[in-house]
N, C-alpha and C positions, 0 to 999 in steps of 0.2 A: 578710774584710778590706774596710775600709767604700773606697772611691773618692775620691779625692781631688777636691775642688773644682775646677769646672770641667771636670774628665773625662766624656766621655758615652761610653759603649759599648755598645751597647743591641744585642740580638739580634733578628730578627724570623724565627717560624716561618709558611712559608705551606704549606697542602695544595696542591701542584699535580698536577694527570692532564695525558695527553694522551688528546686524543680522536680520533678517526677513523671518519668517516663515522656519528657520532654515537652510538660506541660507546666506552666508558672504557677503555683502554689499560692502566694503570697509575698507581697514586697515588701519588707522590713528596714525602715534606716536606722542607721545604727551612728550614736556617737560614742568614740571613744577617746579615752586621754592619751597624751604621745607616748606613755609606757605603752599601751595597746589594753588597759584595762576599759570594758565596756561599761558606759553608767547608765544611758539609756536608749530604750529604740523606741521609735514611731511607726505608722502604719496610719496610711488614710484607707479605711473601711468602706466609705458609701459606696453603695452598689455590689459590694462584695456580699451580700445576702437577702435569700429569696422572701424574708417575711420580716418586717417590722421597716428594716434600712434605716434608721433615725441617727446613726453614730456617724458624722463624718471624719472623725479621728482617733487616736489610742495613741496615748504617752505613757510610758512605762519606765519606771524608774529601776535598773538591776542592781542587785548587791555583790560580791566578789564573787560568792557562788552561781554564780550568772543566772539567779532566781529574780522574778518582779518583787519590790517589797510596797510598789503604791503606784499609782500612776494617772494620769486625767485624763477624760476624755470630755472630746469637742463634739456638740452635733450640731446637723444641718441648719437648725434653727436660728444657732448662732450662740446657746448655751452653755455655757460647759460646767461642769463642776468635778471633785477629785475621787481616784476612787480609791476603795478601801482596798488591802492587801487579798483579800478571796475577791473581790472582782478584777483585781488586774488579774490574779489567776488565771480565773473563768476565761478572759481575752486571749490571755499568753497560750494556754490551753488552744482555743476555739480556732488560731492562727498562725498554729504551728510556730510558734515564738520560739521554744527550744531550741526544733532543728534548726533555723536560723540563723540563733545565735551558733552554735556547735560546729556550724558550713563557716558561718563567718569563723572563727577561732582557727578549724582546720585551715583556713586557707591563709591567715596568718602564721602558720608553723606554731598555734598555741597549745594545739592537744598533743597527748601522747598516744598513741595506738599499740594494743597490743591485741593478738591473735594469740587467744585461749588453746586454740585446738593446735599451735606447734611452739606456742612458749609458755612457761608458766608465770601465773598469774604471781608478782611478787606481791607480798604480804604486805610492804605498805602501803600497793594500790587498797585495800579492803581499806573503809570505813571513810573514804572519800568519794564527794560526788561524782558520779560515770555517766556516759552514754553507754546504753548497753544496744549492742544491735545483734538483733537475732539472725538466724538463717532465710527466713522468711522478709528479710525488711525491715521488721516493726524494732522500732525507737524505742528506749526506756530511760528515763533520766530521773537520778536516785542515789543513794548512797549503796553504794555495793560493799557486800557482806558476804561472808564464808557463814557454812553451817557446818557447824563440827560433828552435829550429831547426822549429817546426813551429806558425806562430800562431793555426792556428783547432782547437788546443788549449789547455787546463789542464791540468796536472798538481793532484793533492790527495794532499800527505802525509800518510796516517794510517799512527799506530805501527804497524810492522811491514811496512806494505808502503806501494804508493804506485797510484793510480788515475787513468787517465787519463780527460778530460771532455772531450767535444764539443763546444765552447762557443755552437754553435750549436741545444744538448741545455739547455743552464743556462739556468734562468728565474729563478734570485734568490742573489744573494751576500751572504750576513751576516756580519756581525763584531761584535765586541763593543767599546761604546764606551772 
């Protein structure tokens, strides 16, 4: 069906890894629409694990909050069928999907960065999805929240449970423009 005049809708696939300490993580493609919103990424799996190997693909469907809500996977056999919202999880999870998506975003100028320990955290950053990254490294991707009854915390809602941060532990809060 040809596009009507004047419609643009253009897809863009990019290969994104993460890397760590100079070692490739994981290779994620990513499509997304010519606003730069992502809908889905892929990742061919085989070989990528030391027991079972039977997946040779992962399609993952994201929602605006750059979460999976579904996605299929292919295996070597030649099968495929769809998976349910907690198993695209479990993959997104298992393949560092997050940080991925978040490197991809960062490097399109889509997050915002803000540094807790010499700016203050503005109030309408709380109760919107974050990357929380600590001193240490470690990722955290959630809804962040102030606690009132105790303020040299954060709370980070991630589905299913909820983690509390040291906020004198956080070295960088991102969000997504």
């Amino acid at each position: 069906m040809p596009l009507k005049q004047g419609a643009l809708f253009a897809y863009m696939v990019l290969v994104f890894s993460s890397v760590t300490s100079g070692q490739t993580r994981n290779v994620w493609s990513i499509l997304s629409e010519s606003q730069g919103k992502v809908s889905s990424m892929s990742m061919s799996v085989f070989g990528m694990r030391k027991y079972f190997d039977i997946e040779k693909e992962i399609i993952l469907a994201i929602d605006t909050d750059g979460y999976p809500v579904r996605g299929k996977i292919k295996f070597v056999d030649g099968q495929e069928r769809e998976l349910q919202q907690r198993e695209a999880v479990f993959f997104w999870d298992e393949f560092d999907g997050a940080h991925a998506l978040w490197e991809y975003l960062l490097s399109k100028e889509r997050i915002v960065s803000i540094d807790p320990r010499t700016t203050a955290v503005p109030v309408e950053a709380f109760g919107r999805l974050s990357r929380v990254i600590t001193e240490n490294g470690r990722e955290y991707f959630g809804k962040l929240n102030e606690i009132p009854a105790n303020p040299a915390w954060y709370s980070i809602d991630i589905p299913g449970w909820s983690l509390f941060a040291y906020k004198k532990n956080v070295r960088m809060i991102q969000q997504m423009k």
